[in-house]
N, C-alpha and C positions, 0 to 999 in steps of 0.2 A: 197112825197109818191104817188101821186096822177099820177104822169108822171111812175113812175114805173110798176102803176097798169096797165094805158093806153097800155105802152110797152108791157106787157103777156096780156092785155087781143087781142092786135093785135097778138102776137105770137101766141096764140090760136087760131085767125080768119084764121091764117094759115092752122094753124095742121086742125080744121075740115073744112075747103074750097078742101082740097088735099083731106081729107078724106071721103067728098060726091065723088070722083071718084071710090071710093072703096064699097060702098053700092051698087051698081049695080039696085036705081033707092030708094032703101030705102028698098030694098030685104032680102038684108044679115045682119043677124040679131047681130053681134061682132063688125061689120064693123057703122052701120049703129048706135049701141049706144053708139058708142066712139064719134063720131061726132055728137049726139047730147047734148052727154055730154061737149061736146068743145064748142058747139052753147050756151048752157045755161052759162057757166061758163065766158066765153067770154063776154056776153052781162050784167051777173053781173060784172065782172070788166070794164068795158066800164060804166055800171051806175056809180058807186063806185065812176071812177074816174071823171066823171061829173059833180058830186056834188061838185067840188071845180073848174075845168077847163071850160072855156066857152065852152058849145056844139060844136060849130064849130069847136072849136079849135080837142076838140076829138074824136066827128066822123072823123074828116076829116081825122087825125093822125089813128085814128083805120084802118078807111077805106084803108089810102093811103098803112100802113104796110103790111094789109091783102095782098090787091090785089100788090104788089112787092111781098111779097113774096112769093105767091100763083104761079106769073112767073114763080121765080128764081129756084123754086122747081121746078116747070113743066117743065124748059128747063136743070136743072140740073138732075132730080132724074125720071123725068119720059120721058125724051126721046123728050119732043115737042122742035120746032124747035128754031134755035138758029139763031138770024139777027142780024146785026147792028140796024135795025128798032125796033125791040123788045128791045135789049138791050137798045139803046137812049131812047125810053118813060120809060122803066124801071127805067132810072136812072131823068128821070121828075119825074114821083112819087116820087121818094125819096126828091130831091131838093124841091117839095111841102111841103113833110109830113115836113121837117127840117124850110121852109120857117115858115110856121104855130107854129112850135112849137117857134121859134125867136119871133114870134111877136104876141103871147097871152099874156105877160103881165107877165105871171105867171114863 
């Protein structure tokens, strides 16, 4: 259960990581409490799943999920650019967050 929770609460570091582009600095006030509704919610499932996963293991996994797909969003859904370079480390991230999750034990 504890990998499941890790899984959305990085889906969530997604959803509100794209959606600080969209507060226009923490201005707009729809915009600005979905994402911090994503930030709280997130970092309680990220606790959640803590308490049974070694820290490492799920920051690392939170982190690595966020920032891939925080990219893959940005280079699919909002226009930034698209490289082999960007796509190669993108696909580092992943092979990390997978690497970590193989060998926490859990």
């Amino acid at each position: 259960m504890a990998w499941v929770l890790l899984i959305v609460a990085g889906l969530l570091e997604v959803g509100w990581s794209v959606g600080m582009k969209f507060t226009d600095g923490f201005t707009r006030w729809w915009p600005s409490l979905f994402t911090g509704a994503g930030i709280v919610a997130s970092m309680l499932l990220l606790a959640q799943a803590a308490k049974t996963l070694p820290i490492g293991t799920a920051y690392g996994v939170w982190v690595g999920i966020g920032a891939a797909g925080a990219a893959v969003v940005g280079m699919v859904v909002l226009g930034e650019p698209v490289t082999a370079a960007r796509i190669f480390f993108v696909c580092l991230l992943l092979v990390a967050v997978v690497g970590l999750k193989a060998t926490s034990g859990h």
